[in-house]
N, CA, C and O atoms as a GROMACS GRO file, in nm:
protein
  316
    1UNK      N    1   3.499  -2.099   1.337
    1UNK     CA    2   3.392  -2.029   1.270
    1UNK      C    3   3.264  -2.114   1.280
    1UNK      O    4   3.255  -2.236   1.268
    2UNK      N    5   3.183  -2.039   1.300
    2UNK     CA    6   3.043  -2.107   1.313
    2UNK      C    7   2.973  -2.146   1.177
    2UNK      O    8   2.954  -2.056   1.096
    3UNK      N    9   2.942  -2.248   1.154
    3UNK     CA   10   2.841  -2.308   1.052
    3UNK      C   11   2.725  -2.283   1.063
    3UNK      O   12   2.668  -2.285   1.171
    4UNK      N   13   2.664  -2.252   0.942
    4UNK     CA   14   2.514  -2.197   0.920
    4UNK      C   15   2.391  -2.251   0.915
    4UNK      O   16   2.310  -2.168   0.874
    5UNK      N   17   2.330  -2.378   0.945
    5UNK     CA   18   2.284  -2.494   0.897
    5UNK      C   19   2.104  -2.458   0.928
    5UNK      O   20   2.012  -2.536   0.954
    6UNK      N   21   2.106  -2.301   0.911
    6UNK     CA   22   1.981  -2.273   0.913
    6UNK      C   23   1.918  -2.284   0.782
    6UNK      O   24   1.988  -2.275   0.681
    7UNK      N   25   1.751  -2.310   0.771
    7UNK     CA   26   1.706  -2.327   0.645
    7UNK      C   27   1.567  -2.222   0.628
    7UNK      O   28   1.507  -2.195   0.732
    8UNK      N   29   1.537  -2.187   0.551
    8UNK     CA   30   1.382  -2.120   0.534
    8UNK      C   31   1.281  -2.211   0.564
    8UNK      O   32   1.265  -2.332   0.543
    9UNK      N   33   1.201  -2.105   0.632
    9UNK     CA   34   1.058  -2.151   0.719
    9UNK      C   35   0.977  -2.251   0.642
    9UNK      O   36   0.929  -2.350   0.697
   10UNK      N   37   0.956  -2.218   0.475
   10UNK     CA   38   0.902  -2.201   0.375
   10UNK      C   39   0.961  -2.307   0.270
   10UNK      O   40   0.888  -2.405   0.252
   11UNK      N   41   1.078  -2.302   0.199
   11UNK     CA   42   1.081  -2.390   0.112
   11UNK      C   43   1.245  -2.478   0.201
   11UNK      O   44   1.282  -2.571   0.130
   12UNK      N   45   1.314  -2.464   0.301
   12UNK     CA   46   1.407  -2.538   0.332
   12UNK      C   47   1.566  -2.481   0.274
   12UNK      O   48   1.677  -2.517   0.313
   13UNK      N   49   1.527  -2.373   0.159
   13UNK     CA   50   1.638  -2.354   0.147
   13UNK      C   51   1.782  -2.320   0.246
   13UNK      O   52   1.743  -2.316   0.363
   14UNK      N   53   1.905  -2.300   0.241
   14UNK     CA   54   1.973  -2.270   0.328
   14UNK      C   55   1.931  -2.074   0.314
   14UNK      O   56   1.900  -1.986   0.233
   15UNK      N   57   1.956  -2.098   0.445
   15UNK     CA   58   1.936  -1.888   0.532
   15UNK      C   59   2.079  -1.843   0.511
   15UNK      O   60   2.169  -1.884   0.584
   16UNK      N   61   2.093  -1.789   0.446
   16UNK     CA   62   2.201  -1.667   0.473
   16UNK      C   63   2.213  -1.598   0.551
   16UNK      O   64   2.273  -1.621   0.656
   17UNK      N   65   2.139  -1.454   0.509
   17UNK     CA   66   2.206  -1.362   0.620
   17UNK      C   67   2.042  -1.351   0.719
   17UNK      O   68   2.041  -1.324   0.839
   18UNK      N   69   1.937  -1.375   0.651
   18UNK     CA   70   1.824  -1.370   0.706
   18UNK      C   71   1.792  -1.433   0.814
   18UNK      O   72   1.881  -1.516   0.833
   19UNK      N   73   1.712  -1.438   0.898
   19UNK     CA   74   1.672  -1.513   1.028
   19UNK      C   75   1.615  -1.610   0.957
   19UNK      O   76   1.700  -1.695   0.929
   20UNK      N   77   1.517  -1.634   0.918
   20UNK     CA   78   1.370  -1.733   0.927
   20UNK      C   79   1.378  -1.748   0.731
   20UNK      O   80   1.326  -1.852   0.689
   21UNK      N   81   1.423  -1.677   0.650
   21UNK     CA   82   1.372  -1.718   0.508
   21UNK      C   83   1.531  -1.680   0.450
   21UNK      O   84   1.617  -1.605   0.496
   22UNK      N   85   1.526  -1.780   0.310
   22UNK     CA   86   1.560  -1.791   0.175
   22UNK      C   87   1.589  -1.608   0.134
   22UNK      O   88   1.529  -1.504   0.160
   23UNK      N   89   1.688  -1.638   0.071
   23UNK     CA   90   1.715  -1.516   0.022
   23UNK      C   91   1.564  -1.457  -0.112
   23UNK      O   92   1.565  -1.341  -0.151
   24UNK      N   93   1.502  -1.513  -0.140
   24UNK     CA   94   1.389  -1.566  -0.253
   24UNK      C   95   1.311  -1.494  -0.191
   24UNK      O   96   1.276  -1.384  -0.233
   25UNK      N   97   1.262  -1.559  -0.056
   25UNK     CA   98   1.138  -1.523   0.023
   25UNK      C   99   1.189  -1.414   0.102
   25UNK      O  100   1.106  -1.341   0.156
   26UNK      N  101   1.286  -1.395   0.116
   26UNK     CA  102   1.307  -1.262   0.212
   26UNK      C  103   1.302  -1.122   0.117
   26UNK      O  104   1.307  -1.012   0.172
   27UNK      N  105   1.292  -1.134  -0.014
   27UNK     CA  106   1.274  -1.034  -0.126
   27UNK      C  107   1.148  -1.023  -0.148
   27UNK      O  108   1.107  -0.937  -0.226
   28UNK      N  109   1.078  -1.094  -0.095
   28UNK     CA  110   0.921  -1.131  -0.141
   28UNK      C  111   0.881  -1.040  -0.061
   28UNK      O  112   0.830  -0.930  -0.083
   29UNK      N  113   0.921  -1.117   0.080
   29UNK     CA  114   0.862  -1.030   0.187
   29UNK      C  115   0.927  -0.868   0.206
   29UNK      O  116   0.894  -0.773   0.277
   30UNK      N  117   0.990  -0.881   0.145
   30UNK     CA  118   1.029  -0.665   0.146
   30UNK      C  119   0.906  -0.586   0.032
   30UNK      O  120   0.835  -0.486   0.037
   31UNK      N  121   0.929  -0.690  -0.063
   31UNK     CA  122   0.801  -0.587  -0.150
   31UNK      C  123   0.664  -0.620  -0.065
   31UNK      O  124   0.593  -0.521  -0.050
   32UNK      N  125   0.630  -0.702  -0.026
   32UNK     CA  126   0.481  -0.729   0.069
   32UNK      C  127   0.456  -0.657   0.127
   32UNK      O  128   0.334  -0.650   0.135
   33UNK      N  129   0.530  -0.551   0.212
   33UNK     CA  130   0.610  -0.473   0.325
   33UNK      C  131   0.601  -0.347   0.219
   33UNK      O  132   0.526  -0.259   0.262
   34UNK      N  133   0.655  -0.319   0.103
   34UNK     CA  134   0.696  -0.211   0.096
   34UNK      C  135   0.514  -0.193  -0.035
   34UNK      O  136   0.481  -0.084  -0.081
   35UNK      N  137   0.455  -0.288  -0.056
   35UNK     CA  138   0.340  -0.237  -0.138
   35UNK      C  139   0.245  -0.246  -0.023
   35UNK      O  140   0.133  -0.231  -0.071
   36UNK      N  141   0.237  -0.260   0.085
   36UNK     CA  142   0.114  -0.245   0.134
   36UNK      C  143   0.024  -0.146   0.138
   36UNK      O  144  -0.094  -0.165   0.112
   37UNK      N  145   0.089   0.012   0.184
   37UNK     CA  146   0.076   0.100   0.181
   37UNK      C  147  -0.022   0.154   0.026
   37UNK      O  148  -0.126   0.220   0.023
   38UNK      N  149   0.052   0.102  -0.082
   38UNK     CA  150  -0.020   0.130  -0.187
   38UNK      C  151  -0.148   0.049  -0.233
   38UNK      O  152  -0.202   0.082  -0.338
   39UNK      N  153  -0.189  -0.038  -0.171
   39UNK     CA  154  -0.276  -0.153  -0.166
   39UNK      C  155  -0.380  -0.109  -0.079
   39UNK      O  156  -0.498  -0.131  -0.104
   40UNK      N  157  -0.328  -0.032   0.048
   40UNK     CA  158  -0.445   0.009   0.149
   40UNK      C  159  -0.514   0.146   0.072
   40UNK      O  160  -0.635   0.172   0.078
   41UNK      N  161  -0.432   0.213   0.010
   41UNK     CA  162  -0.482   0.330  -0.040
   41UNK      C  163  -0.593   0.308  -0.185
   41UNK      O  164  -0.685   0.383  -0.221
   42UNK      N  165  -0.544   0.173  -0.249
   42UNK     CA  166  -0.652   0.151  -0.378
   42UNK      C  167  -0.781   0.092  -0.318
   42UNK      O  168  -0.892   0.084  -0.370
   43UNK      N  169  -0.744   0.058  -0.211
   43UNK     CA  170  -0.901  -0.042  -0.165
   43UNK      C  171  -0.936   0.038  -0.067
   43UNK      O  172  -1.056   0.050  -0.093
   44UNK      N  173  -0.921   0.092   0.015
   44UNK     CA  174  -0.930   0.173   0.122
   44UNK      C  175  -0.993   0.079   0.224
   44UNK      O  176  -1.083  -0.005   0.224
   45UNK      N  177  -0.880   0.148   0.340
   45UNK     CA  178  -0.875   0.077   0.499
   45UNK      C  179  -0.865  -0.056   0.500
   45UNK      O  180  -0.925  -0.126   0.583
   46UNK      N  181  -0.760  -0.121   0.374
   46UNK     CA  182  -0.755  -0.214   0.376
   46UNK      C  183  -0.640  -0.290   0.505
   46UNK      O  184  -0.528  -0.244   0.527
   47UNK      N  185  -0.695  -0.401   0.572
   47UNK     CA  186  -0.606  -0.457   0.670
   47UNK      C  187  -0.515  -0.556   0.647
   47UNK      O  188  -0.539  -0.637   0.558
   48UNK      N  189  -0.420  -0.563   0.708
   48UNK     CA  190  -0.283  -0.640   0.707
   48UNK      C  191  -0.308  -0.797   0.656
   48UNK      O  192  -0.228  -0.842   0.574
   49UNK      N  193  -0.410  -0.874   0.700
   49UNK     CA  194  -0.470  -0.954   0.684
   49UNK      C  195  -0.547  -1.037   0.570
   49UNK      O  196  -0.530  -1.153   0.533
   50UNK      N  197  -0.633  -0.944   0.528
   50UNK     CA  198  -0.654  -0.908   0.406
   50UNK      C  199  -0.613  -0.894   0.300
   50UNK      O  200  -0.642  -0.947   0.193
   51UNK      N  201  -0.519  -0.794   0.337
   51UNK     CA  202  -0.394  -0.769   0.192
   51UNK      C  203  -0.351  -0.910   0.118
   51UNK      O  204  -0.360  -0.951   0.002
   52UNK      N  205  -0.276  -0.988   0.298
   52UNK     CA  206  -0.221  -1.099   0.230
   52UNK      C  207  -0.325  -1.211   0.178
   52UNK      O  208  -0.288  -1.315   0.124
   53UNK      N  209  -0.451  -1.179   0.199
   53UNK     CA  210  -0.576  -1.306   0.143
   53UNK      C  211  -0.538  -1.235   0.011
   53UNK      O  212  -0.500  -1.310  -0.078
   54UNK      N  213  -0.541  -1.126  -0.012
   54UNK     CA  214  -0.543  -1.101  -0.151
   54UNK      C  215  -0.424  -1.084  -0.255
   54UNK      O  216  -0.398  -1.075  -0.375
   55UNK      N  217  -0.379  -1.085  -0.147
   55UNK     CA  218  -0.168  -1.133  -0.233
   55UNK      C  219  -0.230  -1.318  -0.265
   55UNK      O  220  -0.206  -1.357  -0.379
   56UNK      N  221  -0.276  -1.382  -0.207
   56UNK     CA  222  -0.256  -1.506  -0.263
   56UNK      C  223  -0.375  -1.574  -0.404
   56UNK      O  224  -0.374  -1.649  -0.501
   57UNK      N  225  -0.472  -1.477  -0.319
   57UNK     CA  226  -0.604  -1.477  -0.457
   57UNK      C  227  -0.533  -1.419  -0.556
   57UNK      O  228  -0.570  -1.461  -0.665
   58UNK      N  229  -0.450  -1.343  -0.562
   58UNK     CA  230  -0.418  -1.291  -0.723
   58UNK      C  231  -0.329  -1.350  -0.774
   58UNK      O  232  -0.217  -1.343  -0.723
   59UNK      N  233  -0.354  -1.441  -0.910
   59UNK     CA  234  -0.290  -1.545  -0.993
   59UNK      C  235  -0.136  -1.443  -1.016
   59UNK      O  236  -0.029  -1.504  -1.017
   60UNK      N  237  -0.135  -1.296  -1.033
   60UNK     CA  238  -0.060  -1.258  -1.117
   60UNK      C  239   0.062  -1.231  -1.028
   60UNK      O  240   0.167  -1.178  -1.065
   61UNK      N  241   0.030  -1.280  -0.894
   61UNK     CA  242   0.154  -1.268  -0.769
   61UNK      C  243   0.235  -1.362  -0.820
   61UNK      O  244   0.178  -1.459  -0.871
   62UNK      N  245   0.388  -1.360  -0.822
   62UNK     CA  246   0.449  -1.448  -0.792
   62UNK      C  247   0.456  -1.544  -0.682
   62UNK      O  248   0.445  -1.510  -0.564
   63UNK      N  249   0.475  -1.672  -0.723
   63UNK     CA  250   0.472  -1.783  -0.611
   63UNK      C  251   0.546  -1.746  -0.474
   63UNK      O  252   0.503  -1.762  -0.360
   64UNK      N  253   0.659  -1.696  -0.512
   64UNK     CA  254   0.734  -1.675  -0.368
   64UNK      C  255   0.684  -1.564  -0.251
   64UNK      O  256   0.732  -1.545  -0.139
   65UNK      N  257   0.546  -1.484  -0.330
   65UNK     CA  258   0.508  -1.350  -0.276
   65UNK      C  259   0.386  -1.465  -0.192
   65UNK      O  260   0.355  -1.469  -0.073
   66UNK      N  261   0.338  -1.546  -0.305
   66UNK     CA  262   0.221  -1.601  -0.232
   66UNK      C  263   0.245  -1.725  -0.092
   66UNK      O  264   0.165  -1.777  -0.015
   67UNK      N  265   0.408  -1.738  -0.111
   67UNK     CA  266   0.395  -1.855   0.010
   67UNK      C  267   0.459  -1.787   0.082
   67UNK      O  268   0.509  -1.865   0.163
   68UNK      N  269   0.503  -1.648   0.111
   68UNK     CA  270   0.530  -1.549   0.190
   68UNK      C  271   0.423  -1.537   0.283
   68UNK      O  272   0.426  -1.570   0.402
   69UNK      N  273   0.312  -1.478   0.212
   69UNK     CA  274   0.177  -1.469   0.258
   69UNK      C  275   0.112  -1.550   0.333
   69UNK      O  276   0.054  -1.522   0.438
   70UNK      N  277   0.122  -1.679   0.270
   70UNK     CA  278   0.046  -1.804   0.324
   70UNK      C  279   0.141  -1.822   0.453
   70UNK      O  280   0.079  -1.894   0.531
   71UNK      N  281   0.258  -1.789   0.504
   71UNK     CA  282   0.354  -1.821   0.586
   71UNK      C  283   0.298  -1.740   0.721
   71UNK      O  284   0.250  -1.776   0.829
   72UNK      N  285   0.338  -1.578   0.641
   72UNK     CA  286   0.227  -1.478   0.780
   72UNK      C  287   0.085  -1.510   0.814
   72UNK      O  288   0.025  -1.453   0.904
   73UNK      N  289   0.045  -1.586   0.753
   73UNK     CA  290  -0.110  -1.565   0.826
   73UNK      C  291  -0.105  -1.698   0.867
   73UNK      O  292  -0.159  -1.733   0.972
   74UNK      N  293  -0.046  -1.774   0.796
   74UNK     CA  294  -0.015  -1.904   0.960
   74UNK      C  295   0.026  -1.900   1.086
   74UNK      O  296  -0.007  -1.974   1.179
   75UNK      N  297   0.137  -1.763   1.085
   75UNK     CA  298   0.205  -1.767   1.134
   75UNK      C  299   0.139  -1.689   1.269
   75UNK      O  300   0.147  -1.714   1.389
   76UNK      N  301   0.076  -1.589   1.198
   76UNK     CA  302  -0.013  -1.486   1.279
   76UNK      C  303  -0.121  -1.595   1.372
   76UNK      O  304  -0.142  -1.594   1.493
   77UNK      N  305  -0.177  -1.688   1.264
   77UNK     CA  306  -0.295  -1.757   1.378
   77UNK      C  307  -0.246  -1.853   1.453
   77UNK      O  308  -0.321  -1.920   1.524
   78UNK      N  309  -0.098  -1.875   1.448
   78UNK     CA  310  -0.049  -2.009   1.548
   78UNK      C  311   0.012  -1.889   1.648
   78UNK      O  312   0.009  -1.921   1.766
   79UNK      N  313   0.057  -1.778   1.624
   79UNK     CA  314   0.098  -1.680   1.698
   79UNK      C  315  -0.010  -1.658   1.852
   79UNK      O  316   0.015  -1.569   1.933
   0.00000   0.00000   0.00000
């Protein structure tokens, strides 16, 4: 049987079933994913980009939403 000795991008935890994140951050990133839609519609034509500047400006995000964020748009400009 193969051993798992993968860790998250983000805080190091061990990966489960996820590729790249923590079971923590991989919940983060489903709601990031699943509120965007409602985020583009309160601000209008709001971009992918953006969103996440403003997932991290808002104190009232949870931490794991905000180093989600901070992860994609690193990830996007080293991309």
């Amino acid at each position: 049987m193969e051993k798992n000795d993968k860790t998250c991008f983000i805080c190091k935890r061990k990966v489960e079933t996820h590729k790249e994140l923590c079971n923590y951050h991989f919940i983060a990133l489903l709601n990031i994913e699943k509120s965007f839609q409602t985020w583009r519609d309160a601000y209008g034509n709001l971009d992918w980009m953006e969103y996440l500047k403003k997932l991290i400006e808002n104190e009232e995000n949870g931490i794991w939403v905000q180093e989600v964020a901070k992860y994609l748009i690193t990830e996007k400009m080293e991309g």
